[in-house]
Backbone as CSV, one residue per row, in Angstrom:
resi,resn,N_x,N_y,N_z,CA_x,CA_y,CA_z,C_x,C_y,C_z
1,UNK,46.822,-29.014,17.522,47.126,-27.599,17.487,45.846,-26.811,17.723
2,UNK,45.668,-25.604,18.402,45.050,-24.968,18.393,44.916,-23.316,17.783
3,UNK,44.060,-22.727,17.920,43.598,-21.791,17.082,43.665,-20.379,18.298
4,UNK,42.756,-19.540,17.324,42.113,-18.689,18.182,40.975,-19.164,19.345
5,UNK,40.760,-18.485,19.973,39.346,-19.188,20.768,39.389,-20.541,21.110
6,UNK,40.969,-20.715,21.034,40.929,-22.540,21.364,40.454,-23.472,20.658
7,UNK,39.850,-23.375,18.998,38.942,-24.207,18.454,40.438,-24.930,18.160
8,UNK,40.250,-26.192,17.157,41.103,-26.983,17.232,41.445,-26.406,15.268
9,UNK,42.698,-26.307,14.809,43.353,-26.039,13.262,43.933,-27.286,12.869
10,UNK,43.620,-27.546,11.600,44.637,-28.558,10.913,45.957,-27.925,11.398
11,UNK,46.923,-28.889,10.949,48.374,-28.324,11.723,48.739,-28.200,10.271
12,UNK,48.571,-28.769,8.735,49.206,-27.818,7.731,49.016,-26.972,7.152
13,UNK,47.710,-26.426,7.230,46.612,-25.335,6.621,46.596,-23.934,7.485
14,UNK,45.816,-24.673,9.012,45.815,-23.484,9.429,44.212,-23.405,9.923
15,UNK,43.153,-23.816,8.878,42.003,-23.888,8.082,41.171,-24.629,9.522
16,UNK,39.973,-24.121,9.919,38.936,-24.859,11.217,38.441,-26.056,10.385
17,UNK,38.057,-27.020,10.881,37.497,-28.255,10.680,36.147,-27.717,9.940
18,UNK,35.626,-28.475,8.673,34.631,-28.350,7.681,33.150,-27.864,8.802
19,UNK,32.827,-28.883,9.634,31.914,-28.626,10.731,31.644,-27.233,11.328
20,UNK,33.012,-27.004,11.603,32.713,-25.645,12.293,32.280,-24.349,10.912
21,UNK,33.589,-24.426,10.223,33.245,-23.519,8.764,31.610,-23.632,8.756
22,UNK,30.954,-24.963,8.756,29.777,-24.361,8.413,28.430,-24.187,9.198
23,UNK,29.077,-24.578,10.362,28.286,-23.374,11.559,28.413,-21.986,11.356
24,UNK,29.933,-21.609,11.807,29.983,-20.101,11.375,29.004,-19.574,10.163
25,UNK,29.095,-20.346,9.065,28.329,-19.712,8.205,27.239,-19.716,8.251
26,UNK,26.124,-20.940,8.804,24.855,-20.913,9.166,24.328,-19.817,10.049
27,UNK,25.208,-19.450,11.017,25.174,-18.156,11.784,25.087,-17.250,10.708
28,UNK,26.003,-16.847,10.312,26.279,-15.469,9.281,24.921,-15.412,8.227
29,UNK,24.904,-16.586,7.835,23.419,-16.319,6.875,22.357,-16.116,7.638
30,UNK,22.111,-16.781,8.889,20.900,-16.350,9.546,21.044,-15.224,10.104
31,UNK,22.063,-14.473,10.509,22.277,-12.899,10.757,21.634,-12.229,9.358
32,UNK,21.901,-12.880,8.377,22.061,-12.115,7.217,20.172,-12.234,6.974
33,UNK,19.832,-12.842,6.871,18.182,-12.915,6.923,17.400,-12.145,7.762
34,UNK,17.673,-12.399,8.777,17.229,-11.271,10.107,17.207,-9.763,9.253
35,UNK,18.728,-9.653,9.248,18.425,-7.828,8.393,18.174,-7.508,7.738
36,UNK,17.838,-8.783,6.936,16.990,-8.320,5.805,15.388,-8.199,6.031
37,UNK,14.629,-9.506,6.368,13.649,-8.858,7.141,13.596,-7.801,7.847
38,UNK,14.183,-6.995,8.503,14.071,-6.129,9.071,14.029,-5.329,8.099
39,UNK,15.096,-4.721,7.342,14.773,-4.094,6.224,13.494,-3.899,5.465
40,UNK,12.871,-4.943,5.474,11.820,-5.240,4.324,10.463,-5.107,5.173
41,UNK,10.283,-4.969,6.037,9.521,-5.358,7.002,7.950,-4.568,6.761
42,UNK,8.207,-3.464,6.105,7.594,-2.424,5.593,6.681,-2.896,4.304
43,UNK,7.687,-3.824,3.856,6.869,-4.029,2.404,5.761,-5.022,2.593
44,UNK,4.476,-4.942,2.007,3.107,-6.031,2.208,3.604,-6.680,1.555
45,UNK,3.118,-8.293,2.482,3.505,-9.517,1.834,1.701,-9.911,1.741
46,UNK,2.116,-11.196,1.027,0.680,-11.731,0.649,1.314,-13.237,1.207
47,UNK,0.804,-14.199,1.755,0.781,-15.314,2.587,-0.835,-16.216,2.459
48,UNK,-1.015,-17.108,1.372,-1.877,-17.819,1.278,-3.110,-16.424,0.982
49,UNK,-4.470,-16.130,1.684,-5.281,-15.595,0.765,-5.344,-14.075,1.925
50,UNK,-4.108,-13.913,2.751,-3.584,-12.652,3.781,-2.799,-11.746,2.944
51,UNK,-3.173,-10.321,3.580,-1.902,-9.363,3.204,-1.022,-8.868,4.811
52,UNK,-0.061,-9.007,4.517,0.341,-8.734,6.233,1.270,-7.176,5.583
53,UNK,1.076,-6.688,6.723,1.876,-4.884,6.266,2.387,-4.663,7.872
54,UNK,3.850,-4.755,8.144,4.566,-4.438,9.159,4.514,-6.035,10.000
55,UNK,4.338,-7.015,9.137,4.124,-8.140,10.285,2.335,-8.891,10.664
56,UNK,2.182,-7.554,10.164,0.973,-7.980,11.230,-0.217,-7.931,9.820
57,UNK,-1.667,-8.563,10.104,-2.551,-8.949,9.345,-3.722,-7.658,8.895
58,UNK,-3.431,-7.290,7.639,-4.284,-6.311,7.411,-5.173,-6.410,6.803
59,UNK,-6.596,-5.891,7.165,-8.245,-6.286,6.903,-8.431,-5.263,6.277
60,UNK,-8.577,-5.540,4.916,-9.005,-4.289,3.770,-10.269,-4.326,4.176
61,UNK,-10.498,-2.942,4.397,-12.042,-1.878,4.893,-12.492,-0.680,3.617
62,UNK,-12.346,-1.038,2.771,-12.806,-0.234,1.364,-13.568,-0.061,0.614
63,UNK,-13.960,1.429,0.189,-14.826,2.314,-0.781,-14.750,2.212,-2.376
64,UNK,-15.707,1.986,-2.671,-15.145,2.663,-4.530,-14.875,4.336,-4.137
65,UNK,-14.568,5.006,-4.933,-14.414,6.239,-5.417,-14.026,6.733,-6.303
66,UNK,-15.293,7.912,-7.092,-15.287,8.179,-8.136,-16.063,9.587,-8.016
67,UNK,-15.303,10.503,-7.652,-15.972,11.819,-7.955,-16.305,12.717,-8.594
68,UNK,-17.241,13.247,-9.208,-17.654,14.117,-10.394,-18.345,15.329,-9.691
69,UNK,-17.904,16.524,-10.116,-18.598,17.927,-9.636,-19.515,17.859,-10.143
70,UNK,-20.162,18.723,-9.542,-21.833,19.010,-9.884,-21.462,19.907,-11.058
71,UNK,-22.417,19.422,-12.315,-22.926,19.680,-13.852,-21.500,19.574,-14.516
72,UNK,-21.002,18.136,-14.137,-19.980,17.709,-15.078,-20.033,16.438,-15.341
73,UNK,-19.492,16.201,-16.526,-19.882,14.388,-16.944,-18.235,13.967,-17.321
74,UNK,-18.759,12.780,-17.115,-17.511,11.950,-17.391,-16.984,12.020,-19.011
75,UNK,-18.214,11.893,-19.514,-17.897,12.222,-20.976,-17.198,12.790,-21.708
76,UNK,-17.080,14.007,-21.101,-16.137,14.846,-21.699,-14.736,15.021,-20.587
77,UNK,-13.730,15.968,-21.268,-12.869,16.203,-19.981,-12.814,16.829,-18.951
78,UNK,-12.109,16.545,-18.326,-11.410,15.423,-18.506,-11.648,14.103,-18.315
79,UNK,-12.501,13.296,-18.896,-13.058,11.801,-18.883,-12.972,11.296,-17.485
80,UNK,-13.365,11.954,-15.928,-13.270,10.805,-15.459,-12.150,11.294,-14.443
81,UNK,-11.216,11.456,-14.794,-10.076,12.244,-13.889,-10.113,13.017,-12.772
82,UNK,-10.706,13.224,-12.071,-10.959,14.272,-11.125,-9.584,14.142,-9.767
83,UNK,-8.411,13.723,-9.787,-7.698,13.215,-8.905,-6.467,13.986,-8.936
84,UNK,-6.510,15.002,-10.153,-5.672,15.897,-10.474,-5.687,17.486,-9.810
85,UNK,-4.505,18.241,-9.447,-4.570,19.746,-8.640,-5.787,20.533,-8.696
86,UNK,-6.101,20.298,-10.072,-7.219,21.504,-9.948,-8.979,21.202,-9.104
87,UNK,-9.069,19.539,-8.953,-10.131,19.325,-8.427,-9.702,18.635,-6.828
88,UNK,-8.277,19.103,-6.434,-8.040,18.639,-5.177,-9.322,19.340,-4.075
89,UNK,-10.088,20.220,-3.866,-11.125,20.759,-3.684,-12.282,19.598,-2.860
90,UNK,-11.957,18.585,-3.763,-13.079,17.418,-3.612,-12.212,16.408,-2.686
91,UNK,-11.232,15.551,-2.826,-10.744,14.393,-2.625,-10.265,14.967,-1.192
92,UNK,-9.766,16.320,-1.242,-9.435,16.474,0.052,-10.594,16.681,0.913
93,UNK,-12.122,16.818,0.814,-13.410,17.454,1.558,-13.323,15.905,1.684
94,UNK,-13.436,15.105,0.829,-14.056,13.475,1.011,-12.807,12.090,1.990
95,UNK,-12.220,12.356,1.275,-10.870,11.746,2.609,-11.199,11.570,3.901
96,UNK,-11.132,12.367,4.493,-11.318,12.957,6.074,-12.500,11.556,6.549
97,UNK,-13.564,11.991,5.736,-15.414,11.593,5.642,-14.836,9.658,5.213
98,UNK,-14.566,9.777,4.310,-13.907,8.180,4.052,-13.441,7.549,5.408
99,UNK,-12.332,7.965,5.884,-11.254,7.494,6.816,-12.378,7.586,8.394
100,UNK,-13.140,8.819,8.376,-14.187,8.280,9.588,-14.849,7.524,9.963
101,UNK,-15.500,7.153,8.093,-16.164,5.889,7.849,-16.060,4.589,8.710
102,UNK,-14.170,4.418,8.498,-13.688,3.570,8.813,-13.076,2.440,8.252
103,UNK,-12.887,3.462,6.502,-12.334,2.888,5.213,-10.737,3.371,5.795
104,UNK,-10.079,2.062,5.483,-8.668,2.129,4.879,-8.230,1.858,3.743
105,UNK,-8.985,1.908,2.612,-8.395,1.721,1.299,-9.504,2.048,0.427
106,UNK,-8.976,2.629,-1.160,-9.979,3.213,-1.694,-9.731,2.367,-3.197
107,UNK,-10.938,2.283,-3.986,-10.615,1.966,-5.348,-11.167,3.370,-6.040
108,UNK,-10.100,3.240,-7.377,-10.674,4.660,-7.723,-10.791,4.217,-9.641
109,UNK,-11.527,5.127,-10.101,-12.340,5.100,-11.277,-11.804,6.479,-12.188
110,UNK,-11.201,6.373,-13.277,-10.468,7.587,-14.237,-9.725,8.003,-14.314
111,UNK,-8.514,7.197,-13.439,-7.056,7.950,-13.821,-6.406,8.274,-15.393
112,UNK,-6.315,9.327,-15.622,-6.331,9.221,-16.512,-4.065,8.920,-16.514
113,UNK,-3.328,8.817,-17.438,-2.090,8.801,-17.265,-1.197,9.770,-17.722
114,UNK,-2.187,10.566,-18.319,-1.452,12.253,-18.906,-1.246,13.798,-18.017
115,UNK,-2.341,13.128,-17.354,-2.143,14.305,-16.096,-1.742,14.075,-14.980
116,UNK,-1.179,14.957,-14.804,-0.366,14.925,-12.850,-0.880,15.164,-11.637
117,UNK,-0.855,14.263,-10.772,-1.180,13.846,-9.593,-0.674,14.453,-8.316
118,UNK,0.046,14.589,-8.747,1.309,15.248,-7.559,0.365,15.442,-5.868
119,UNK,-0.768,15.660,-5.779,-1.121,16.401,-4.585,-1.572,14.896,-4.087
120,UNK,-2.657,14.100,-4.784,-3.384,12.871,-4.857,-2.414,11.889,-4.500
Protein backbone atom coordinates (compact mmCIF):
# COMPACT_ATOMS: atom_id res chain seq x y z
CA UNK A 1 0.00 0.00 0.00
CA UNK A 2 0.98 3.29 -0.50
CA UNK A 3 0.83 6.67 1.08
CA UNK A 4 1.12 10.18 0.30
CA UNK A 5 4.22 11.00 -1.77
CA UNK A 6 4.20 7.36 -2.68
CA UNK A 7 6.21 6.37 0.51
CA UNK A 8 5.17 2.88 1.30
CA UNK A 9 2.15 2.56 4.83
CA UNK A 10 1.62 -0.44 6.89
CA UNK A 11 -1.73 -1.61 5.45
CA UNK A 12 -3.30 -1.79 9.24
CA UNK A 13 -2.10 1.40 10.82
CA UNK A 14 -1.68 3.64 8.22
CA UNK A 15 1.72 4.64 10.20
CA UNK A 16 5.36 5.19 7.63
CA UNK A 17 7.93 2.59 8.36
CA UNK A 18 10.10 3.37 11.81
CA UNK A 19 13.14 4.42 9.28
CA UNK A 20 11.47 6.97 7.64
CA UNK A 21 9.60 8.43 11.05
CA UNK A 22 13.02 8.98 11.98
CA UNK A 23 14.47 10.71 9.16
CA UNK A 24 11.61 13.05 9.09
CA UNK A 25 12.46 13.79 12.50
CA UNK A 26 16.23 14.11 12.14
CA UNK A 27 15.25 16.73 9.54
CA UNK A 28 12.80 18.57 11.85
CA UNK A 29 15.36 18.70 14.70
CA UNK A 30 18.06 19.87 12.51
CA UNK A 31 15.63 22.60 11.12
CA UNK A 32 14.97 23.12 14.66
CA UNK A 33 18.76 23.87 15.61
CA UNK A 34 19.46 26.00 12.66
CA UNK A 35 16.75 28.56 14.18
CA UNK A 36 17.84 28.46 16.97
CA UNK A 37 21.29 29.37 16.23
CA UNK A 38 20.12 31.86 14.29
CA UNK A 39 18.24 33.23 17.00
CA UNK A 40 21.07 33.17 19.37
CA UNK A 41 23.62 34.17 17.13
CA UNK A 42 23.98 37.50 18.89
CA UNK A 43 24.78 36.05 22.13
CA UNK A 44 28.95 35.66 22.95
CA UNK A 45 29.91 32.27 23.21
CA UNK A 46 33.16 31.24 24.83
CA UNK A 47 34.79 28.07 22.86
CA UNK A 48 37.99 26.69 24.58
CA UNK A 49 40.11 30.02 25.70
CA UNK A 50 37.87 32.30 22.48
CA UNK A 51 34.96 34.62 22.80
CA UNK A 52 33.14 34.57 19.43
CA UNK A 53 30.23 37.51 19.18
CA UNK A 54 28.07 37.11 15.87
CA UNK A 55 30.11 33.97 14.79
CA UNK A 56 33.04 35.42 14.41
CA UNK A 57 36.33 35.75 16.87
CA UNK A 58 36.55 38.69 19.10
CA UNK A 59 40.05 40.21 20.29
CA UNK A 60 39.46 42.08 23.53
CA UNK A 61 41.43 45.57 22.99
CA UNK A 62 40.93 47.09 26.61
CA UNK A 63 41.42 50.04 29.11
CA UNK A 64 40.99 50.18 32.86
CA UNK A 65 38.77 53.11 33.65
CA UNK A 66 38.38 55.01 36.51
CA UNK A 67 37.58 58.63 36.50
CA UNK A 68 37.82 61.20 39.22
CA UNK A 69 37.28 65.13 38.69
CA UNK A 70 39.74 67.36 39.50
CA UNK A 71 39.86 68.08 43.61
CA UNK A 72 37.78 65.02 44.28
CA UNK A 73 38.72 61.79 46.06
CA UNK A 74 37.47 58.59 46.06
CA UNK A 75 37.16 58.71 49.66
CA UNK A 76 34.42 60.37 50.10
CA UNK A 77 31.19 60.49 47.86
CA UNK A 78 30.40 59.32 46.14
CA UNK A 79 33.27 56.61 46.75
CA UNK A 80 34.38 56.05 43.41
CA UNK A 81 31.16 56.26 41.32
CA UNK A 82 31.59 58.69 38.78
CA UNK A 83 29.39 56.63 36.02
CA UNK A 84 26.26 58.18 37.24
CA UNK A 85 24.02 61.43 35.30
CA UNK A 86 25.52 63.97 37.07
CA UNK A 87 29.25 63.22 36.05
CA UNK A 88 28.13 62.04 32.47
CA UNK A 89 30.31 65.30 31.57
CA UNK A 90 33.42 63.00 31.79
CA UNK A 91 32.65 59.40 30.37
CA UNK A 92 31.06 61.01 27.54
CA UNK A 93 34.50 63.58 26.76
CA UNK A 94 36.57 60.13 27.36
CA UNK A 95 34.62 57.44 25.21
CA UNK A 96 35.08 59.00 21.89
CA UNK A 97 39.26 59.30 23.01
CA UNK A 98 39.01 55.46 24.27
CA UNK A 99 37.30 54.02 21.08
CA UNK A 100 40.07 56.10 18.86
CA UNK A 101 42.54 54.53 20.89
CA UNK A 102 41.37 51.52 19.48
CA UNK A 103 39.86 50.08 22.78
CA UNK A 104 36.79 47.93 22.47
CA UNK A 105 36.15 47.17 25.94
CA UNK A 106 36.53 48.91 29.18
CA UNK A 107 37.04 47.72 32.87
CA UNK A 108 35.66 50.02 35.26
CA UNK A 109 36.45 50.79 39.05
CA UNK A 110 33.31 52.11 41.67
CA UNK A 111 30.14 51.15 40.68
CA UNK A 112 28.57 51.82 43.22
CA UNK A 113 24.78 49.73 43.22
CA UNK A 114 22.58 52.52 44.77
CA UNK A 115 22.83 54.90 42.15
CA UNK A 116 21.47 55.04 38.65
CA UNK A 117 23.14 54.62 35.57
CA UNK A 118 20.64 55.11 33.16
CA UNK A 119 22.84 57.35 30.66
CA UNK A 120 26.25 54.96 31.28
Amino acid sequence: RRGIGGQKVMASTGVRPLRSRLAAGAVLALAAALVVDAAYEDIPVVKGRQLFIYGKAFHVRGVCYSPVPINESMLFGPYGDYFTDEYAFMWRRDFPLIAAMGANAIRIYGWGDTAGHMLF
